[in-house]
C-alpha positions in Angstrom: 2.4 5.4 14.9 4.8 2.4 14.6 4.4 1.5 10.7 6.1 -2.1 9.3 7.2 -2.3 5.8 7.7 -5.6 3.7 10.4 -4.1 1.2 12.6 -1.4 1.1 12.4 -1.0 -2.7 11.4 2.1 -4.1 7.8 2.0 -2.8 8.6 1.0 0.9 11.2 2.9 1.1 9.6 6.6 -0.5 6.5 5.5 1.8 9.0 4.9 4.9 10.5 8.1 4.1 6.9 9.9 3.7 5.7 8.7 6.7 9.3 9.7 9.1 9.1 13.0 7.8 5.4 12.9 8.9 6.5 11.9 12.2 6.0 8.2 12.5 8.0 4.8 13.3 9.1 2.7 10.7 11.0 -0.9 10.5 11.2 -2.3 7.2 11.3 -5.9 6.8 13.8 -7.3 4.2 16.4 -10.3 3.9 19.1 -9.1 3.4 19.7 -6.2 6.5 22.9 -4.8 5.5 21.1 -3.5 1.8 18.7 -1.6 4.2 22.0 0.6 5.7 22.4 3.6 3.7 18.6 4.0 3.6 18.7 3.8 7.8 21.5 6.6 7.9 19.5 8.6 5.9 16.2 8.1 7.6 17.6 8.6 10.9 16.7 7.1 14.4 12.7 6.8 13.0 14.0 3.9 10.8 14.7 0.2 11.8 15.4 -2.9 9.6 14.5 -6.3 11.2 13.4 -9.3 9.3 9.4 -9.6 8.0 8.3 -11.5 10.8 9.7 -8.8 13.4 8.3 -5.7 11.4 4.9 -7.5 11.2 5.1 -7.3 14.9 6.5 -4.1 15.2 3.4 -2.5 13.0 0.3 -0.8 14.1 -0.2 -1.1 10.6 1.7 -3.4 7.9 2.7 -2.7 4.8 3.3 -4.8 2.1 5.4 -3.5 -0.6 7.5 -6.6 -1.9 6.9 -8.8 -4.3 3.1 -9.9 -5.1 4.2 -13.4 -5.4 5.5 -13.5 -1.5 2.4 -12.8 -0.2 1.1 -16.7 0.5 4.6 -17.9 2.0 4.5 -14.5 4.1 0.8 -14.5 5.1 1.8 -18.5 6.1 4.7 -17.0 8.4 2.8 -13.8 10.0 -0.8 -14.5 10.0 -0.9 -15.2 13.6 1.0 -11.8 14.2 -1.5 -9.8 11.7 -4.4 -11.1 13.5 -6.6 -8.1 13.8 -4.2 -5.6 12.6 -4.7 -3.4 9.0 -2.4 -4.5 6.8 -2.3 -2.1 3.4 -1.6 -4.7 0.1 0.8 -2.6 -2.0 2.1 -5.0 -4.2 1.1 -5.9 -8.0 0.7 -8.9 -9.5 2.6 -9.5 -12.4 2.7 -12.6 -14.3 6.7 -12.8 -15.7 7.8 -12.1 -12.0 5.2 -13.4 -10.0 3.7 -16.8 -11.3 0.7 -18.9 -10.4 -0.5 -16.3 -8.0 -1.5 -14.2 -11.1 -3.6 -16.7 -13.0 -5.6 -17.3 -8.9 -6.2 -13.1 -8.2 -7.8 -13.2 -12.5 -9.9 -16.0 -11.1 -11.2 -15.0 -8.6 -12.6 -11.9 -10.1 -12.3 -9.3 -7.7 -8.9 -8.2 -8.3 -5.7 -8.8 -6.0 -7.1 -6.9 -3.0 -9.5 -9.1 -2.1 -7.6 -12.4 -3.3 -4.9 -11.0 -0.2 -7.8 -10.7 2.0 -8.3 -14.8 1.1 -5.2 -15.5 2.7 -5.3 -12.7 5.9 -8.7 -13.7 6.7 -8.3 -12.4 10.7 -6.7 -9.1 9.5 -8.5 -5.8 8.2 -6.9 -5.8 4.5 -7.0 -2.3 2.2 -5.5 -2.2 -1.0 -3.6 1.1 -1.5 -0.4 2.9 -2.5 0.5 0.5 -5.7 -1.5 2.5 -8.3 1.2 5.6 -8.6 4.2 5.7 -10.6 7.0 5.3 -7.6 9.1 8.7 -9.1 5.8 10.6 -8.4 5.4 9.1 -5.2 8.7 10.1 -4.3 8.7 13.5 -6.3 4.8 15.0 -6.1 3.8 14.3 -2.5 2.2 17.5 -1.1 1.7 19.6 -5.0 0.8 23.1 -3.7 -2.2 23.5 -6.0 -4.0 20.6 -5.8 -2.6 16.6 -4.3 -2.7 13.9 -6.5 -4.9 11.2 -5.5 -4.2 8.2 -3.4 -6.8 5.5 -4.3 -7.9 2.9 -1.7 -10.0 -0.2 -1.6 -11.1 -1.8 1.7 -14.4 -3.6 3.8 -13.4 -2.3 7.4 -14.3 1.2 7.8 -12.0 1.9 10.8 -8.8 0.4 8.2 -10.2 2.8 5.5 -10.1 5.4 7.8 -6.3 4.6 9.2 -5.1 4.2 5.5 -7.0 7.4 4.8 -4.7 9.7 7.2 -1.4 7.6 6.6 -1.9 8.4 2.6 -2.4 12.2 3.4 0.5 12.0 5.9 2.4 11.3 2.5 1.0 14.3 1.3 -1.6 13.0 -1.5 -5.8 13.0 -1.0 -7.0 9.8 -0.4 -9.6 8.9 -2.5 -12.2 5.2 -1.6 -13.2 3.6 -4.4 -15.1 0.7 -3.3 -14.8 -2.3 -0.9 -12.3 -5.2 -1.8 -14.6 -6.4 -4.3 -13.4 -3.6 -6.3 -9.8 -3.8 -6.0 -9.5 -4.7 -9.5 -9.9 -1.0 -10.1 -6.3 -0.7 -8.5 -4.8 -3.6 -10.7 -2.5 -3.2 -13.2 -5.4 -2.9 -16.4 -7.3 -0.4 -14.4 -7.4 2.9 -15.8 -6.1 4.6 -13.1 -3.0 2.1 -12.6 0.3 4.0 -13.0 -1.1 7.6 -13.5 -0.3 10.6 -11.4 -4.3 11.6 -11.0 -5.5 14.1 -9.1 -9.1 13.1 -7.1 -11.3 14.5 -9.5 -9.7 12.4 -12.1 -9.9 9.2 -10.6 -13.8 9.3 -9.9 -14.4 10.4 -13.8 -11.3 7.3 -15.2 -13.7 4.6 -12.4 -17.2 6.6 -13.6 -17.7 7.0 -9.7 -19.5 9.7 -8.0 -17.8 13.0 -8.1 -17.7 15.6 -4.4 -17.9 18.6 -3.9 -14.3 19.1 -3.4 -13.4 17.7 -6.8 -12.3 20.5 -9.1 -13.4 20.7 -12.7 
């Protein structure tokens, strides 16, 4: 799969290395190009740097991974390109970095999953891959007794399932905790935000409905 990522900080680039490994395309979309070099020699001919525009295009699937704050002038710039596309929101809002945007996604009530949605309208949003420390991202893909969990928000059922395999391609379970309505879960106050959880522990930190798989 050809995969754009905004950013090539530490989670674009741990996911852009993830996904190579797994055997997928990447192009991350940054500003400055000649940052993104060292990364590209270590990534290999999978790995392409272009601007955002041009790694929106390249995707099958986008991923955001920059700064919450640059999603409105971004989503301005590529809206036409995402049309119809899934396009994974891993960013996080934070208000010393990000601004105004923060006060809007509190709001609105529903958390910054579906506030991204507001401004893709014509693309198939899923909030994912912001809710793990990057180090563990990076560090405990793929643990050989049981993955961590990789929780996911989303409405479309076919972009749930597309996240779903691209999270286990980075070697952690995938675990849907709601639609966009509750992305919030995935915020920054959630429970779950910045903790290296396994499945089983993200259901009992949201109270949701435990599997069969989970393990006590």
């Amino acid at each position: 799969m050809n995969i754009g990522i905004i950013g090539a900080g530490n989670i674009g680039a741990t996911l852009g290395r993830h996904w190579i490994e797994a055997g997928h395309f990447v192009r991350f979309g940054v500003r400055d190009l000649a940052r993104v070099k060292p990364l590209l020699t270590e990534l290999g001919a999978s790995a392409s740097v272009s601007s955002a525009r041009d790694a929106a295009q390249f995707g099958e699937v986008l991923v955001f991974a920059g700064p919450y704050g640059a999603w409105p002038d971004f989503a301005t710039e590529a809206k036409d390109i995402l049309r119809g596309k899934v396009v994974a929101d891993a960013a996080n809002p934070y208000a010393q970095r990000d601004g105004a945007i923060v006060e809007a996604v509190a709001k609105s009530g529903y958390g910054s999953g579906k506030y991204t949605a507001s401004l893709l309208p014509d693309s198939h949003v899923v909030k994912a891959f912001n809710t793990i420390y990057w180090v563990d991202l990076r560090d405990k893909a793929y643990q050989p007794r049981e993955l961590l969990a990789m929780p996911i928000a989303g409405d479309d059922t076919s972009a749930l399932t597309t996240i779903s395999a691209l999270a286990s391609d980075a070697g952690f379970e995938p675990v849907i905790v709601g639609g966009l309505d509750k992305s919030a879960f995935l915020d920054a106050d959630s429970p779950i935000y910045a903790k290296s959880f396994t499945a089983a522990e993200v259901r009992k930190a949201l109270r949701l409905p435990h599997t069969n798989g989970d393990k006590a």
